[in-house]
DOPANU-406320 format. One record per atom (N, C-alpha, C, O): residue in three letters; x, y, z; residue number from 1. Coordinates in steps of 0.05 Angstrom, whole numbers. Each point is the difference from the previous one (the first is absolute). Layout:
R ALA X Y Z NUM
...
//
This chain:
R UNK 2408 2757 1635 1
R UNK 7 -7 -27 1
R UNK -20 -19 -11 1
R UNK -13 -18 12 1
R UNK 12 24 -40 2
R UNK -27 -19 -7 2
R UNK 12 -32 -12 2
R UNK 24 -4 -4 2
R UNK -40 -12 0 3
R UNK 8 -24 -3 3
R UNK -8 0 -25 3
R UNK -22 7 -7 3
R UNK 49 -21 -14 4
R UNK -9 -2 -18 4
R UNK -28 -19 -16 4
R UNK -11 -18 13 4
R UNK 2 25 -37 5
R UNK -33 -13 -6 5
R UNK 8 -44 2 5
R UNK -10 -19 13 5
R UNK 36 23 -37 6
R UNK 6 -24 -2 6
R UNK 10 -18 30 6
R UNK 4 -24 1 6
R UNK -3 40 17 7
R UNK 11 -12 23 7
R UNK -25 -13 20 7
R UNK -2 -23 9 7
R UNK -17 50 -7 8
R UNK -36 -16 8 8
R UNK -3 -17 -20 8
R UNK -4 -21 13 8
R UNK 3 16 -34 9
R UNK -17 -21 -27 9
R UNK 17 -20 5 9
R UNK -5 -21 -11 9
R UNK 25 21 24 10
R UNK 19 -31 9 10
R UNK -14 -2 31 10
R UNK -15 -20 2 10
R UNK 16 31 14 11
R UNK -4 2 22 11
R UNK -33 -16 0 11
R UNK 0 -23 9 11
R UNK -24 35 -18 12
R UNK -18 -10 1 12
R UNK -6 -26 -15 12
R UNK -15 -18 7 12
R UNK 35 21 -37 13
R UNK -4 -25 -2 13
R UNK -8 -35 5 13
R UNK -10 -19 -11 13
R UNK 20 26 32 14
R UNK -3 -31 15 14
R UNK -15 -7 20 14
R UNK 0 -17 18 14
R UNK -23 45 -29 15
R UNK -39 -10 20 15
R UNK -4 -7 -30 15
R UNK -20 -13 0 15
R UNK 25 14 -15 16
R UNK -11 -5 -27 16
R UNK -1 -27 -13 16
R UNK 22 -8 -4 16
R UNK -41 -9 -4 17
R UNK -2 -20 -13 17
R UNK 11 -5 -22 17
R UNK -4 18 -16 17
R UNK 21 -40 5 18
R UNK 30 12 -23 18
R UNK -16 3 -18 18
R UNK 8 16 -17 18
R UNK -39 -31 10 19
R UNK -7 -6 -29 19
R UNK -25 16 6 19
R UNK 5 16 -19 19
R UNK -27 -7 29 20
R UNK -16 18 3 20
R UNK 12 28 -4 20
R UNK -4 16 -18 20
R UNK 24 -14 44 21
R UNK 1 21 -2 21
R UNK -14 20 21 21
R UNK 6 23 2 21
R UNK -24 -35 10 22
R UNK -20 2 22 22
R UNK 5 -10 34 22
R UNK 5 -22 8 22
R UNK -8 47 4 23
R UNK 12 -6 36 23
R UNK -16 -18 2 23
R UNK -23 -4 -7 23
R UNK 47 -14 26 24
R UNK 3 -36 14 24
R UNK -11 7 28 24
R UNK 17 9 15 24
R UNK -36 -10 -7 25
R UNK -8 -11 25 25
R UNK 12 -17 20 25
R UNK -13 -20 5 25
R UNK 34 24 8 26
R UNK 18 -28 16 26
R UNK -21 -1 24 26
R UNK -2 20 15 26
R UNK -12 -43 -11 27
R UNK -12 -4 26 27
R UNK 21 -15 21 27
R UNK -3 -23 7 27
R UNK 22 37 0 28
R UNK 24 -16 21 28
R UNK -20 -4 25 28
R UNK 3 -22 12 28
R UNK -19 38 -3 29
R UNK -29 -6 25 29
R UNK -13 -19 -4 29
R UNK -9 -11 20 29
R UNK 3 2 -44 30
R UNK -15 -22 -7 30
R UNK 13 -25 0 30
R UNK -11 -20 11 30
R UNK 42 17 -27 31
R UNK 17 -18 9 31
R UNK 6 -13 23 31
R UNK -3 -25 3 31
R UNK 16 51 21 32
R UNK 6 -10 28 32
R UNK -23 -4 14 32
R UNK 5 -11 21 32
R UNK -36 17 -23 33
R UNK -21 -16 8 33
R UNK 5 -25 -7 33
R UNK 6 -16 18 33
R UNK -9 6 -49 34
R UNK 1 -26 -1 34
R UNK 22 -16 9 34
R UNK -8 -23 3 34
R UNK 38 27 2 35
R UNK 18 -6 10 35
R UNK -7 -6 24 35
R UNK 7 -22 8 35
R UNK -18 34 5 36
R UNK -9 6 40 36
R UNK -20 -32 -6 36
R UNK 4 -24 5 36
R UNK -27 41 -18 37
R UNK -27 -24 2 37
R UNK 21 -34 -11 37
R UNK -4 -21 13 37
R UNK 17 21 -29 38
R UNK 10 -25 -10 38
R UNK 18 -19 20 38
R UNK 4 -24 0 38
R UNK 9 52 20 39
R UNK 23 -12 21 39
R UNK -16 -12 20 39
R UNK 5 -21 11 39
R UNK -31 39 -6 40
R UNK -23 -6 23 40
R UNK -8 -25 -6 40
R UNK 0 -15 19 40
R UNK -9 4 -42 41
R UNK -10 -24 -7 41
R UNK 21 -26 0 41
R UNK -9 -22 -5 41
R UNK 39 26 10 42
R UNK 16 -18 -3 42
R UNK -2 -4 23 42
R UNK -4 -24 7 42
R UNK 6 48 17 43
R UNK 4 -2 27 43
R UNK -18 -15 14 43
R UNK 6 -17 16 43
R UNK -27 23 -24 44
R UNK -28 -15 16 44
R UNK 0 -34 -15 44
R UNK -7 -18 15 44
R UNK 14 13 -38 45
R UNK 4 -21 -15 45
R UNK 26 -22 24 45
R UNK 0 -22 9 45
R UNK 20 47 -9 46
R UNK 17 -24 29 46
R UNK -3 -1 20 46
R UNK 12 -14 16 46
R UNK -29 29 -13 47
R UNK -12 -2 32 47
R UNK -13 -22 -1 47
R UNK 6 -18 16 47
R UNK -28 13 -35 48
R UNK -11 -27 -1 48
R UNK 13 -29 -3 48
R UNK -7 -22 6 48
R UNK 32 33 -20 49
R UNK 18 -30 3 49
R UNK 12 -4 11 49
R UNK 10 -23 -3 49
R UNK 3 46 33 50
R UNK 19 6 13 50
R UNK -23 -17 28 50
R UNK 11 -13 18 50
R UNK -40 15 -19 51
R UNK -13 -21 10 51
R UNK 3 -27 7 51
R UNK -7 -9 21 51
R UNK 19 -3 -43 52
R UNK 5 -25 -5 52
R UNK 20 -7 -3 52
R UNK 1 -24 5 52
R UNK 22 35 -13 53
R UNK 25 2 -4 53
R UNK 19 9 34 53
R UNK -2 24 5 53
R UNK 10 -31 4 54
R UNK 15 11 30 54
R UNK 21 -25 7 54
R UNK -5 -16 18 54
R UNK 29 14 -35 55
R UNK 16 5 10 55
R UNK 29 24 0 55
R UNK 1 24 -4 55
R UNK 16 -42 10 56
R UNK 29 28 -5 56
R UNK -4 9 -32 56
R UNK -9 21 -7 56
R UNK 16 -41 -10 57
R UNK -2 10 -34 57
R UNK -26 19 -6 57
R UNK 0 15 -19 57
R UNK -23 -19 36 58
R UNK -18 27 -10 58
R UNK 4 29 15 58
R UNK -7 22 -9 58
R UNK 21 -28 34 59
R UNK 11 23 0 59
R UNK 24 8 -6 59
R UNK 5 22 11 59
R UNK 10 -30 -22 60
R UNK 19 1 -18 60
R UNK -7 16 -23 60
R UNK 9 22 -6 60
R UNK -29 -37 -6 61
R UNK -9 18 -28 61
R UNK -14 17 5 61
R UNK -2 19 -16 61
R UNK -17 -17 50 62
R UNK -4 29 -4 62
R UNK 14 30 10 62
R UNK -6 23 -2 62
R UNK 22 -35 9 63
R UNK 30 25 6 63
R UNK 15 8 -26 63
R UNK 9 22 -4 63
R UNK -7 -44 -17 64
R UNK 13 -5 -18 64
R UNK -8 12 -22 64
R UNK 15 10 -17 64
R UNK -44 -11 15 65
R UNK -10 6 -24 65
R UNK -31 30 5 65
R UNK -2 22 -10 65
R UNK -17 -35 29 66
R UNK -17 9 -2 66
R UNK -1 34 16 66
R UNK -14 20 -4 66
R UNK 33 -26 19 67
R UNK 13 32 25 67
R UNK 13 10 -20 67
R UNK -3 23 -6 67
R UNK 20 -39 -9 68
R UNK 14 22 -17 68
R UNK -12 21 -36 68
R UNK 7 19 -14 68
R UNK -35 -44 13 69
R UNK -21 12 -22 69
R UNK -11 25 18 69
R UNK -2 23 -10 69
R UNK -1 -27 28 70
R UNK -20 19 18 70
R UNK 12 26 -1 70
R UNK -12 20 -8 70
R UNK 46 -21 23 71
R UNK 12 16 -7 71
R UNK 7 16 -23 71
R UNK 1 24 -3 71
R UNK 7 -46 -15 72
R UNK 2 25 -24 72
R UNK -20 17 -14 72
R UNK 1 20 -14 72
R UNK -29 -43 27 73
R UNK -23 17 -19 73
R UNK -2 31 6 73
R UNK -1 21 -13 73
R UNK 3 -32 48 74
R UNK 0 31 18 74
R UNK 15 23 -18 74
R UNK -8 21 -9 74
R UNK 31 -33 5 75
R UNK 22 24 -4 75
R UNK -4 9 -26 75
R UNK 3 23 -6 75
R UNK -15 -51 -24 76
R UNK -17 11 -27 76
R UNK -17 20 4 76
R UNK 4 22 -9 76
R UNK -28 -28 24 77
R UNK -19 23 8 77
R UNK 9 24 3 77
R UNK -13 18 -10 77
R UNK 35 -11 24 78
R UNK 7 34 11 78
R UNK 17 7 -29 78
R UNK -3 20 -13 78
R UNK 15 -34 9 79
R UNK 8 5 -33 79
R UNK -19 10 -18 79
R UNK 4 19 -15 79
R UNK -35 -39 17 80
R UNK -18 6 -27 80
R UNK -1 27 13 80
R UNK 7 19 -16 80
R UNK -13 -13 38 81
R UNK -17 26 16 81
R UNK 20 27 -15 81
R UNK -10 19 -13 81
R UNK 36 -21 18 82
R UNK 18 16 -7 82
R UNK 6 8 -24 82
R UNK 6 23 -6 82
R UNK -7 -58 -20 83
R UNK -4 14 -29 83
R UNK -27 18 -2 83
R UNK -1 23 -9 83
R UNK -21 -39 21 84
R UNK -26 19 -9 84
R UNK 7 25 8 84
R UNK -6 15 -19 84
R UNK 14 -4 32 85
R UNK 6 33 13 85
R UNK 6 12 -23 85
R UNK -15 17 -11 85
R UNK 44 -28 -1 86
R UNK 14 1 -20 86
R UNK -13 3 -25 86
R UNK 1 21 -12 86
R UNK -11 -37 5 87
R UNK -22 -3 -23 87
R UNK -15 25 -2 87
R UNK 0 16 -19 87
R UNK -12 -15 40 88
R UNK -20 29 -2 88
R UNK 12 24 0 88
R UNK -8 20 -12 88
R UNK 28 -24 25 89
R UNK 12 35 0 89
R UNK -2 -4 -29 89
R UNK -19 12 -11 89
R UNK 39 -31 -9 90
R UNK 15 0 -21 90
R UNK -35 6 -27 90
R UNK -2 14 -21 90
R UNK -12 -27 33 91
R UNK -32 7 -16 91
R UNK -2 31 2 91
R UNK 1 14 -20 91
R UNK -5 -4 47 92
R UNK -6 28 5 92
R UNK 25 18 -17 92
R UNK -8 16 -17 92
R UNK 37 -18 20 93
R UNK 12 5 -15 93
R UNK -2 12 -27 93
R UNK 1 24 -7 93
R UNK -7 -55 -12 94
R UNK -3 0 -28 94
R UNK -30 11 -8 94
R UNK -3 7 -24 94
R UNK -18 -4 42 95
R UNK -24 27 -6 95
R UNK -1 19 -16 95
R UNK -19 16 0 95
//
């Protein structure tokens, strides 16, 4: 069964830029790089104060805070990986 016209022109709509009018480029690859490179630079940043810093309260905060940045970034990342999939089918799609 065919899909109606007005149903693609909604459907694609939303690669579409509202005021151009012209397909949006989402770099979500380019994002969760910089998310990765930004977490990497916090990490190595407490490593250097985690140097100087050693008692219970710095490892406190790093169970507390910095395992659990680590973690969620992990779990953001497989997210970005999974919209981009998404994304592209939805590009290839609207072709």
């Amino acid at each position: 069964m065919a899909k109606h016209p007005y149903y693609e022109a909604i459907r694609c709509r939303f690669l579409l830029h509202p005021l151009s009018g012209q397909p949006q480029i989402m770099s979500l690859l380019g994002n969760r790089s910089r998310l990765t490179g930004l977490t990497k630079e916090l990490t190595n940043a407490w490593g250097e104060t985690r140097n100087s810093w050693r008692d219970s309260k710095s490892e406190q905060f790093e169970r507390r805070y910095m395992d659990e940045l680590v973690s969620s970034v992990n779990v953001a990342c497989g997210a970005i990986e999974q919209l981009d999939r998404v994304l592209a089918k939805l590009r290839k799609d609207c072709e």
